[in-house]
Each structure stands twice: as structure tokens, then as C-alpha cells.
C-alpha positions as CSV (number, residue, x, y, z in Angstrom):
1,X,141.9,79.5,43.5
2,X,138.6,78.1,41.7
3,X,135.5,80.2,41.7
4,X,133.6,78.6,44.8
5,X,137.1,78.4,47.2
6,X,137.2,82.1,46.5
7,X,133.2,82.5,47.2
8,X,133.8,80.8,50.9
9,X,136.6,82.1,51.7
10,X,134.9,86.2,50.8
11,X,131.8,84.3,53.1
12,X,134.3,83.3,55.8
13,X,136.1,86.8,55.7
14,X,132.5,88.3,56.2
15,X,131.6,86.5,58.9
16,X,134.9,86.9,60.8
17,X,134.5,90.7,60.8
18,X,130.6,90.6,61.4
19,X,131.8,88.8,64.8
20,X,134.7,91.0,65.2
21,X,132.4,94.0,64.7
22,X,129.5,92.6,66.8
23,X,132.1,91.5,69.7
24,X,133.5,94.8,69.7
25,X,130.3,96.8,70.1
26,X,129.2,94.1,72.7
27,X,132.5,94.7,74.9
28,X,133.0,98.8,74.3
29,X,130.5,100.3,72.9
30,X,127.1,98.6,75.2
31,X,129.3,97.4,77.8
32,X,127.9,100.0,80.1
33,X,124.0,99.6,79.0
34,X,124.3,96.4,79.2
35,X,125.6,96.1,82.7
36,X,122.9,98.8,83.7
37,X,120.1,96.5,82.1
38,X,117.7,95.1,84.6
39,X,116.8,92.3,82.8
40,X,121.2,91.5,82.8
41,X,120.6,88.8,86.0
42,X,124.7,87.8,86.2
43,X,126.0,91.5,86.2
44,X,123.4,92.1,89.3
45,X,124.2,89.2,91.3
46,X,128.1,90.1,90.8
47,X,127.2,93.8,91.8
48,X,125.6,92.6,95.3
49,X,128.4,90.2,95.8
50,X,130.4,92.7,96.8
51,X,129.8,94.3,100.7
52,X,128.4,98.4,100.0
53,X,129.8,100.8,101.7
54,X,128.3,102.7,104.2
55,X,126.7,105.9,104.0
56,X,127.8,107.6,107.6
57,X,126.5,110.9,109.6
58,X,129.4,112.1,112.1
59,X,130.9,108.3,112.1
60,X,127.0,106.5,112.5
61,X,126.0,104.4,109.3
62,X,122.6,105.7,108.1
63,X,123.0,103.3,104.8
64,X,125.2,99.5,105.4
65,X,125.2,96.1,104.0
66,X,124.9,92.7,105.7
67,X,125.1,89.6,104.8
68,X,122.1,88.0,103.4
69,X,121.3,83.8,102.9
70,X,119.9,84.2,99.5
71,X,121.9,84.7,96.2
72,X,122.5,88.4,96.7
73,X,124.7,87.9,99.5
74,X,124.4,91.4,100.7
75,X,121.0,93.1,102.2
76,X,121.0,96.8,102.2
77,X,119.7,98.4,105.2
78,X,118.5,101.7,106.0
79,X,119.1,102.8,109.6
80,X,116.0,105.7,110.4
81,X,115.3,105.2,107.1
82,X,112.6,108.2,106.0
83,X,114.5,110.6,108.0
84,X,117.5,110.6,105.6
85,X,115.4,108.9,102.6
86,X,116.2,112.5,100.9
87,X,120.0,112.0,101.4
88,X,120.9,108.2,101.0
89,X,118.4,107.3,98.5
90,X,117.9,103.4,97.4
91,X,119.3,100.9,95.6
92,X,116.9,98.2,94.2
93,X,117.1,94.7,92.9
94,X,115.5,95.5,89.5
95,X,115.8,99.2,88.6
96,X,117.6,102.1,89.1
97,X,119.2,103.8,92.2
98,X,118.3,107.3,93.6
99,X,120.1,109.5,95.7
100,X,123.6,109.1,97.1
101,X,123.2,105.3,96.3
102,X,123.1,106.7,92.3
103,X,125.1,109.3,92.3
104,X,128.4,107.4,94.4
105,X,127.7,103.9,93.4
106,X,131.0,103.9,91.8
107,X,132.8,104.5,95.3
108,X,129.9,102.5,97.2
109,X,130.4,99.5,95.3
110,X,134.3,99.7,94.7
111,X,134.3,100.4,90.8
112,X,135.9,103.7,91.1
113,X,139.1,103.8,89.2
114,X,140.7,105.5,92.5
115,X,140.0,101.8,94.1
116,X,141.9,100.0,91.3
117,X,144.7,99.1,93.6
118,X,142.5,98.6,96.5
119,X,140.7,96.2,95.2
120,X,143.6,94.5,93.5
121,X,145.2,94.1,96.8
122,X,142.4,92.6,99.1
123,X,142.2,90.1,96.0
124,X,145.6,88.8,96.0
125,X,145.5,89.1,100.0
126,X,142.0,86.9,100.1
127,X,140.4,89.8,101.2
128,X,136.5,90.2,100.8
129,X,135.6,92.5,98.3
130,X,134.4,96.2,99.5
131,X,133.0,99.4,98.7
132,X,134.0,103.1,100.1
133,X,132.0,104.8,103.1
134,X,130.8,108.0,102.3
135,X,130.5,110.8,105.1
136,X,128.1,113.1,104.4
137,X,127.6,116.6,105.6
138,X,124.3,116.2,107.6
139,X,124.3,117.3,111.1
140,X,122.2,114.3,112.9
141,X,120.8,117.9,115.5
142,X,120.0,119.8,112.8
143,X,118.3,116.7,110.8
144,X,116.2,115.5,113.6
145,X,115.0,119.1,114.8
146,X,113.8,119.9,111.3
147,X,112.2,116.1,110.7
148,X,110.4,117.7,113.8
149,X,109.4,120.7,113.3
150,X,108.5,119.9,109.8
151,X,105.7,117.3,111.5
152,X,103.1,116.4,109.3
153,X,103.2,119.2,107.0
154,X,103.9,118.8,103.1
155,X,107.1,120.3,102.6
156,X,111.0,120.2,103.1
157,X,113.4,121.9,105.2
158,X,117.0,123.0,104.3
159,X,119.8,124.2,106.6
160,X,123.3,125.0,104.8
161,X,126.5,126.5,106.9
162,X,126.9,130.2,105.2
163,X,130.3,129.8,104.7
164,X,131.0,126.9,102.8
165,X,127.6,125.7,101.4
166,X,128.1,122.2,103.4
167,X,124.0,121.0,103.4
168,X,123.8,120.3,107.1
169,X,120.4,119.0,107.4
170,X,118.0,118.5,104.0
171,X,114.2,116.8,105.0
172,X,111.2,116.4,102.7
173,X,107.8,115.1,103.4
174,X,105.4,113.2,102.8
175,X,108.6,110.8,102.8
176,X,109.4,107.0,102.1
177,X,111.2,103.9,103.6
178,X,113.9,103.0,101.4
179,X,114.0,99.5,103.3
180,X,110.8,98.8,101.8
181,X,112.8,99.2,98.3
182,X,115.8,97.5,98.8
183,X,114.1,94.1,99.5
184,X,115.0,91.4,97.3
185,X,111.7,89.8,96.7
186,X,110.6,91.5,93.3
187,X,107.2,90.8,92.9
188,X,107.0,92.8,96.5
189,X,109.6,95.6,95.3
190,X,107.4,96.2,92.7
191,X,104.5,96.5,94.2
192,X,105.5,99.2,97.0
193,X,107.0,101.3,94.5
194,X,104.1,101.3,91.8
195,X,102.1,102.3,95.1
196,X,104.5,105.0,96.0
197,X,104.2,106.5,92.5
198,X,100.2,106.3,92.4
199,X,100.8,107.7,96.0
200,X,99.2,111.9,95.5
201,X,101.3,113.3,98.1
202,X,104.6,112.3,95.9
203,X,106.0,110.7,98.6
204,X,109.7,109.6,96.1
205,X,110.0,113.7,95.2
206,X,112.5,115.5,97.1
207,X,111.1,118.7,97.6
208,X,114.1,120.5,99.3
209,X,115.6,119.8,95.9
210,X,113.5,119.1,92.8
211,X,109.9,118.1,92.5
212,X,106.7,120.0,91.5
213,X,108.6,123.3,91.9
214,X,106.7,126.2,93.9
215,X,106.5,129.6,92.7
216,X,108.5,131.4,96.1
217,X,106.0,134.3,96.7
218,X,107.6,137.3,98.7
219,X,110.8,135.6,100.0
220,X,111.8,136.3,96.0
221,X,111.8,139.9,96.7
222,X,115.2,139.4,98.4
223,X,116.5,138.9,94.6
224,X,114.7,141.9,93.4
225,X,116.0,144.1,96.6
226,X,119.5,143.0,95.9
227,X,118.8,143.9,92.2
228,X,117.6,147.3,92.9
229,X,120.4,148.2,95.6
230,X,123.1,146.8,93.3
231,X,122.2,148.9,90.9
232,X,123.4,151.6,92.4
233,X,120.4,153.5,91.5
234,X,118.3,152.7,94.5
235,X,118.7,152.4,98.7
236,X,116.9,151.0,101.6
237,X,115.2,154.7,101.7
238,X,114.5,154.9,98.3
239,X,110.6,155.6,97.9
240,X,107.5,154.6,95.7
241,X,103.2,155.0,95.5
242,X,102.4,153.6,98.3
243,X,98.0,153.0,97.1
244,X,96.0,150.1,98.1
245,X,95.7,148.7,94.7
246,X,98.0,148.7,91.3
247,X,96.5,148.0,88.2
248,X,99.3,145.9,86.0
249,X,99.7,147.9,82.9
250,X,98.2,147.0,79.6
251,X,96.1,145.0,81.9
252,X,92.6,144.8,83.9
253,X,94.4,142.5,86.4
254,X,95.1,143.9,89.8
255,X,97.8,143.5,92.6
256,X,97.2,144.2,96.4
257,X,99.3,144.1,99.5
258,X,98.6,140.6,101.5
259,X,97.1,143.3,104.7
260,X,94.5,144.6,102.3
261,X,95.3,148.1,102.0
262,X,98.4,150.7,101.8
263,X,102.1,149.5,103.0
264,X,101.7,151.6,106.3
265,X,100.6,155.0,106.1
266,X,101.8,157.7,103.6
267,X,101.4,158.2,100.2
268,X,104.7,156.7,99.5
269,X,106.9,154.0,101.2
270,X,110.5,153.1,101.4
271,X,111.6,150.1,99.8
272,X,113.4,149.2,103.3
273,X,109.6,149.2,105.0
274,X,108.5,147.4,101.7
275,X,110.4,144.3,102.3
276,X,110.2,144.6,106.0
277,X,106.1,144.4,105.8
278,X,106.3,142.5,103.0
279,X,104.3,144.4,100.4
280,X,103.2,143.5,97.0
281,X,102.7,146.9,95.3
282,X,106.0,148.6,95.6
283,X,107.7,145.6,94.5
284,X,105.5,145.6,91.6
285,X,106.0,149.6,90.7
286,X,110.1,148.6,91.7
287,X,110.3,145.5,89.3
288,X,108.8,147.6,86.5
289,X,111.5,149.9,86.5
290,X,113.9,147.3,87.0
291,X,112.9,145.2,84.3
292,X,112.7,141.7,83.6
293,X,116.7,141.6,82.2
294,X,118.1,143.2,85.7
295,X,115.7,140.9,87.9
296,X,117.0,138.0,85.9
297,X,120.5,138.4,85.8
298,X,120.7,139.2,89.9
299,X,118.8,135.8,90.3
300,X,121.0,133.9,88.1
301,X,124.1,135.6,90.2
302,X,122.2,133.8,93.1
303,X,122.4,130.4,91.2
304,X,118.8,130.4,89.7
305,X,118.8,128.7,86.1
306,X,122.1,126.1,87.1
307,X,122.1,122.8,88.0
308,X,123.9,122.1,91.2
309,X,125.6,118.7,91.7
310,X,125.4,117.7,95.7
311,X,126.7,114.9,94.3
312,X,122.9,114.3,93.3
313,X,121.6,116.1,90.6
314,X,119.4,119.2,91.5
315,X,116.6,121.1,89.4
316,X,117.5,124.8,88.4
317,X,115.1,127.1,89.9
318,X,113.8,129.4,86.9
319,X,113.1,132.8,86.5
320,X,111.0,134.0,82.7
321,X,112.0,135.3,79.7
322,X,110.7,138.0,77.7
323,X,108.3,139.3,79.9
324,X,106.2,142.2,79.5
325,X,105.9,145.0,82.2
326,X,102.4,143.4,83.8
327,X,104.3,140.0,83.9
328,X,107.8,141.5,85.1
329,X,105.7,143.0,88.1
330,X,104.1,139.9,89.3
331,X,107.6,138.0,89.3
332,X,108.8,140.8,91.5
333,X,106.7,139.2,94.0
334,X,107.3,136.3,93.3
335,X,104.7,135.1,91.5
336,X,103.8,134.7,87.3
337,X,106.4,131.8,86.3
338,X,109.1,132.4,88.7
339,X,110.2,128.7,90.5
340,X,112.4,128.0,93.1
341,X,113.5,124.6,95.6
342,X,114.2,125.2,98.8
343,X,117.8,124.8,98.2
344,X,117.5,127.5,96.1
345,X,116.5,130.3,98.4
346,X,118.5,128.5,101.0
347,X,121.6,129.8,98.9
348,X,119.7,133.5,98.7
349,X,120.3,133.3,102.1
350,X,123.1,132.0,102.7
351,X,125.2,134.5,100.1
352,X,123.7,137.5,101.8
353,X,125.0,135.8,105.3
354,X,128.3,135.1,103.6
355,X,129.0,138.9,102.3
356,X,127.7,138.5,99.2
357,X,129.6,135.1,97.9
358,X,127.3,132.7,96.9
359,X,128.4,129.0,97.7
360,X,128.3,125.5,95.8
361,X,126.1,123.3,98.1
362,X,127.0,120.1,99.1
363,X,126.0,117.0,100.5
364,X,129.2,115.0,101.0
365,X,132.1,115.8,103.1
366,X,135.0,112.6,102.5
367,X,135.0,109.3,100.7
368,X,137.3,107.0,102.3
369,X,138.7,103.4,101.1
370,X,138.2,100.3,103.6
371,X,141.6,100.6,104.6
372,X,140.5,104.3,105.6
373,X,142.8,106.0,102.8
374,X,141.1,109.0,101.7
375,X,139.8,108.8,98.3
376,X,138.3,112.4,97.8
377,X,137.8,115.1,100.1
378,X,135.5,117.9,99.2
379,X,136.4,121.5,99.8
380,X,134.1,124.8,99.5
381,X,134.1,126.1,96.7
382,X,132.5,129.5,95.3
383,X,130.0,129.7,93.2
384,X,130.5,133.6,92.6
385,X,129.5,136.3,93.9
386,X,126.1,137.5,94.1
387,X,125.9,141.2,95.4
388,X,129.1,143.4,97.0
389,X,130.0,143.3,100.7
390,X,128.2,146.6,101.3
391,X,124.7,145.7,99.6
392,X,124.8,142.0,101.5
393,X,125.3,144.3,105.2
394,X,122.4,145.9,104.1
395,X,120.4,143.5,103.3
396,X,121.5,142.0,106.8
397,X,119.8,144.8,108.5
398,X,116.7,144.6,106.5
399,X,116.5,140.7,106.9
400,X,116.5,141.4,111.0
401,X,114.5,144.5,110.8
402,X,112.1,142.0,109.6
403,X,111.9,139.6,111.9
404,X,112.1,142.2,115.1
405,X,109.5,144.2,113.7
406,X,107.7,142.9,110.3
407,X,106.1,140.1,108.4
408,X,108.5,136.9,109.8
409,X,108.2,138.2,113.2
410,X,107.3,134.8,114.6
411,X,110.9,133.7,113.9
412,X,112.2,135.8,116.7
413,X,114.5,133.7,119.2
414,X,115.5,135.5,122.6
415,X,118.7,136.4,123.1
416,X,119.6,135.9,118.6
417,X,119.6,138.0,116.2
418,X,117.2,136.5,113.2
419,X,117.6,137.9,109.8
420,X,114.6,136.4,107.2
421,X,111.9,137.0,105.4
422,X,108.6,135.2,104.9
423,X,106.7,134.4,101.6
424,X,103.1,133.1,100.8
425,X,102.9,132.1,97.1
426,X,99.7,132.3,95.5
427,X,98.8,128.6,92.7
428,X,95.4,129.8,91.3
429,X,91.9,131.4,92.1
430,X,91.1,128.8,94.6
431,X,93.9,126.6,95.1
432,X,95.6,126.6,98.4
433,X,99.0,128.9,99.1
434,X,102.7,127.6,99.4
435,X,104.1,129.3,102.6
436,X,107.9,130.0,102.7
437,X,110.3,131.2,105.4
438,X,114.1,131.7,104.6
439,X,117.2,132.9,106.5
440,X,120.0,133.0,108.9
441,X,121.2,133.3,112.2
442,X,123.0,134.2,114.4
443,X,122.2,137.7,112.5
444,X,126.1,139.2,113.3
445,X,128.1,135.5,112.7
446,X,126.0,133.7,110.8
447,X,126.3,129.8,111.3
448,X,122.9,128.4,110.0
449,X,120.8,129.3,106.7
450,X,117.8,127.6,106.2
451,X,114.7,127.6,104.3
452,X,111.4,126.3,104.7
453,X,108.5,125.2,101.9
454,X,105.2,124.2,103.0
455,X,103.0,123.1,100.7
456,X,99.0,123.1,100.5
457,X,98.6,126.0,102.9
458,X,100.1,124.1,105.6
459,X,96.4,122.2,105.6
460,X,94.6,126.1,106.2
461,X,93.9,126.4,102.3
462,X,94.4,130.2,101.9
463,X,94.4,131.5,105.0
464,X,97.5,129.8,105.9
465,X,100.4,132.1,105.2
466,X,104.2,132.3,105.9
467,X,104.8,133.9,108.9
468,X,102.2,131.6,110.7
469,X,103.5,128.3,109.8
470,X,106.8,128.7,107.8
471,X,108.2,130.8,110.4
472,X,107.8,128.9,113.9
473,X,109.4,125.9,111.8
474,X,112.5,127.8,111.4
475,X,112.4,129.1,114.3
476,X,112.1,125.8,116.4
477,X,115.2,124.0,114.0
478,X,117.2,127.1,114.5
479,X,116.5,127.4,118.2
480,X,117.7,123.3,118.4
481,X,121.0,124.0,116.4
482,X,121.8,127.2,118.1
483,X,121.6,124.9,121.4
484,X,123.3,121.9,120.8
């Protein structure tokens, strides 16, 4: 072989294993950013080619697909569409999907491997192409009553079942219409989300889940009581100072009880009539002698600092580390860097309700095939357990206690046993409160946990607080559920 047959055929050789190489990366190794990328026309009109599946509540689509005249074939449609925005989600034409529509699209759009066969066999039978329906755990009672009791408030509303951490109604506001995202005029689709992201009440945030997270104010002092009692070193009659103000050590700062003066009358006060009435100083003096390790390793028992999947992806709620004594007391109450969701407390709740056993939540009950085989069903499962069977009774009694005769009384319902406990977070010197109510009822078999966040002060600045907005919420959902 002559020099320049050898020098072409090295050139050839190169070039055969650059394409090789460049093919290969291409089919494996980008396939699935590729696919994902916008700007990749062909793999989106294939993806809409093929009929969704629904998204269902008790049997009722809240998410479908019909057939459409241009060349997306498929429209996506949104039945009550910002009542279960927080649930379903959106699927756009040029981006990236949110919610259920995100976190199933696999199922919803019949990629799952599970649907290999499925799909095989409507396409040697002639068969349309078709996604999997998805039945979610949302109770359509429960959703409505807390879309309504929410009203125009900023804020979200949770309600989980106790026992198996099934999310039975899950609403945020100020809210969106995932119709008005799932059109398939771009130019349009573009502009209604650009103006729902310049849009200051955060209309795309989930706040039952995620979002700008709150700090939870007093309804965090259910973690710091469960701490103490676990401890084995303290009990509901366990007593502390009881002044009017506490000065944080090492510190000029001061803390005082929301009423202004002592935690009722006497130089000292149980930590049973602390919680009941709600009071900042005790839990202050109590979260000092706990320290910052024991309050954070009860609220991580409780789920805080994991990420749950619902199938969505939730934010962990977050409790400091490597606090000093001044800071450890203010997140005893609540406040300092402490941040919780809704769903969050909802589970504080709901393991005290469920002796002690905290749950995984979750949004999704079946996923069936078109021929209605069941692909997955999703079973309760534990989370672990939070505090024994004896401290959760306790905390029981102390819940109700407060709501027949303490700081959430305006969650009583006639005839129920209420257990919760209200919260009004403090955001800065002049910036208004976040107002929080969570728990469960009925009191003796629980059925229903929920949690409510209100943002802004519920609109009263700082004279809003929990028991005056937060708690009639829960009250009026709870009262609709317990009816149905």
C-alpha cells in the first residue's frame, strides 16, 4: 500500500468512527435531552399525536384530551381548571410540564415501559394510540369546601386521611387556569405565562407544597411539646416562669406572649396551659433547655428536612443548625429560620391523629391502562414514627383542650371533638403576619387532618392572627367533610 492509499484510508477510518461516535452519543447518550428540547418540533408533534390520558377524581376527568383540527391533534383540557391547578398541573406546547402532567407523563402519554405490550397490541390491532388515566386521591367535597372557605385569601389549604397519608383535598391561591397554558398558539402561551410570572401574588406557586416558605409561628410548638414529652423528662404538668417578658440570653432582644402579659396568672405555668393559650415565653424558657439538637431531631421524625414525592416533587420544610440559646428559643415558637408548607404541618397532625406514625403523603391512588388493567396501585406506606402511642394520646388531649377552651377556639364544631392549634408567624418589624391553623377531627377517630396557611395577615396586616381567620377556614372544610 503506497503512502497516500494508506493516508486515506487512516482519513476514512477517522471519519467512520467520528460518525460512529457522534451517532452513538446522538441515539443514547442525548436521546433524552434531545426529545425534551423545545426547539425539537417532530418529537412534539409525535408526543401530541397520541390521546393523554385523563387525570380523574372519584371516576370524573378533571384533566382529558380531545381531538384538535390543527397539527397537534390532541387539545388538552382542564375541567374547573384553577380548582385543581395545584393537583393536575399543565402541559404546554413549548416548555415544560408541572404537576401531575410532569411527574406521570410517562403513564399519561403511554411511554411507561409497563405499557410496552399495551401499546404494541392496539398497534398491530389498528388501535389509536393512548395514554393511562390516573386516579388521584382528591375528595371533590373536601376540594370544593376548602376552594371555599379559602375565598379570596392568599394561602393554601391541605386535608390528608390520618391513617394512610392519602391527600384528600390540596388548594392554593391566588391560583391559575391551566387552559390558558395548554393552548397551542405560542406567541399567546407565551404571553400569559410571562404575565403569570411578573404576576406578585405568585399565582404558578403551590403553596400547600413549596413556594416562598412561611415561618409556622406557634402551630410549631406541637414539635417542641412532642420533643419535651418524649423526652421523658417533661409532662403536660411540667412547670416554667411564667413573667410578662423574657429577655433572650446574650441578647437585648425581647419575647412576649401574643396577650401582652403573663400566660394566665401565677408565677409559673404548665406547659399543658402553655400550648393550650398559646404562649411565647415558656416555650422559649422550654426550647432553651431542650436545645436546638432535640428540637431538630423530633421535627425531622415528623418529616421536616425530606423531600416527599406525591408523585410531584415537594420542598422539605427546614428547621436551623447550630443555633445559639437566643436563636434556639425563638424557633421554639416558631419563629428565627424555622420553615414549613402546609403539607408539612398537615403530617404534624396527622401522626399525632395516627398514634404517633407519621405517613408518606400522597396524591395518587391507581394508574390504569386503556384496557382498564391496573398498572400501579399505591398503598400507605409509613414514613416512621414520630412520638410513642402514649405521648401522641396526650398530645390528643391537649390539641382539644385547645380548641374547647384556648387560642383555636373558633374551630369548635357542635356535636365533634376538634383537636388543633393555631399559629401567627411574625416576617419583620412591620410586615404583615402569616396566620396558621392545623389539626384533626373527629378528636376520638380521627378521619380528617388539615392545615391552613394564610398569607399577608389574611388582608388585616398585623392584627390579623390565627385563630380569627385560620381557624373558621378549618372549621367550615371540616364541618363540609364531616357532613357529606
Amino acid at each position: 500500500m503506497n503512502r497516500e492509499l494508506k493516508r486515506v484510508s487512516i482519513i476514512a477510518l477517522l471519519m467512520f468512527v467520528t460518525l460512529l461516535v457522534s451517532s452513538t452519543i446522538i441515539q443514547y447518550v442525548q436521546a433524552s435531552a434531545l426529545a425534551a428540547d423545545p426547539r425539537n418540533a417532530r418529537t412534539l408533534y409525535e408526543s401530541y399525536s397520541v390521546e393523554r390520558g385523563p387525570i380523574l377524581v372519584a371516576g370524573t376527568p378533571i384533566a382529558f384530551s380531545q381531538p384538535s383540527d390543527d397539527d397537534y391533534k390532541f387539545q388538552r383540557v382542564y375541567a374547573n381548571g384553577p380548582l385543581y391547578a395545584p393537583i393536575t398541573g399543565f402541559i404546554p406546547v413549548n416548555g415544560e410540564a408541572t404537576g401531575l402532567e410532569r411527574s406521570l407523563n410517562d403513564y399519561l402519554s403511554g411511554q411507561s415501559s409497563s405499557q410496552f405490550f399495551d401499546s404494541l397490541n392496539r398497534l398491530i390491532s389498528g388501535q389509536d394510540p393512548m395514554g393511562a388515566s390516573v386516579e388521584v386521591a382528591i375528595d371533590a367535597v373536601a376540594q370544593q369546601a376548602a376552594w371555599d372557605a379559602l375565598g379570596g385569601y392568599t394561602g393554601a389549604v391541605i386535608v390528608t386521611e390520618p391513617s394512610t397519608g392519602r391527600i384528600l383535598a390540596m388548594v392554593t391561591k391566588p391560583t391559575f387556569d391551566p387552559n390558558s397554558l395548554a393552548v397551542h398558539d405560542t406567541t399567546q402561551l407565551q404571553a400569559t405565562y410571562d404575565g403569570l410570572l411578573a404576576d406578585p401574588g405568585d399565582p404558578l406557586f403551590n403553596r400547600a407544597t413549596g413556594g416562598d416558605m412561611n415561618p409556622p409561628g406557634s402551630v410549631f410548638k406541637l414539635v417542641v411539646t412532642a420533643a419535651a414529652l418524649e423526652s421523658g423528662e417533661y409532662t403536660p404538668e411540667s412547670t416554667f416562669p411564667n413573667p410578662a417578658e423574657f429577655t433572650l440570653p446574650g441578647s437585648t432582644s425581647v419575647v412576649r406572649n401574643s396577650s401582652g402579659g403573663t400566660c394566665g396568672g401565677g408565677a409559673t405555668v404548665t406547659l399543658a396551659d402553655a400550648l393550650r393559650l398559646s404562649c411565647n415565653i415558656p416555650f422559649a424558657e422550654l426550647g432553651i433547655e431542650l436545645g436546638d439538637n432535640a428540637i431538630r431531631a423530633q421535627a425531622e421524625k415528623f418529616g421536616f428536612d425530606s423531600e416527599f414525592l406525591i408523585p410531584t416533587a415537594t420542598e422539605p420544610s427546614t428547621y436551623p443548625r447550630g443555633l445559639d440559646d437566643a436563636q434556639t428559643a425563638l424557633t421554639a415558637f416558631g419563629q428565627g429560620d424555622v420553615r414549613a408548607t402546609p403539607m408539612q404541618m398537615a403530617m404534624v397532625s396527622a401522626a399525632i391523629a395516627n398514634n404517633g406514625i407519621v405517613m408518606n403523603p400522597n396524591l395518587v391512588d391507581q394508574i390504569t391502562a386503556p384496557d382498564f388493567t391496573p398498572l400501579q396501585e399505591f398503598e400507605p406506606a409509613e414514613f416512621g414514627r414520630a412520638v410513642s402511642e402514649q405521648t401522641a394520646d396526650t398530645m390528643v388531649q391537649m390539641m382539644v383542650n385547645g380548641v374547647e377552651n384556648g387560642a383555636a377556639s373558633n374551630a369548635r364544631i357542635d356535636g365533634v371533638n376538634v383537636a388543633g392549634k393555631t399559629g401567627t408567624a411574625e416576617n419583620g418589624e412591620n410586615d404583615p403576619y402569616t396566620l396558621w391553623f392545623t389539626g384533626f377531627a373527629p378528636a376520638d377517630n380521627p378521619q380528617y387532618a388539615i392545615t391552613v396557611l394564610v398569607e399577608d395577615g389574611g388582608g388585616l396586616g398585623q392584627e390579623g392572627y390565627g385563630n380569627l381567620i385560620a381557624a373558621p377556614i378549618a372549621k367550615q372544610v371540616l364541618e363540609a367533610v364531616l357532613n357529606k
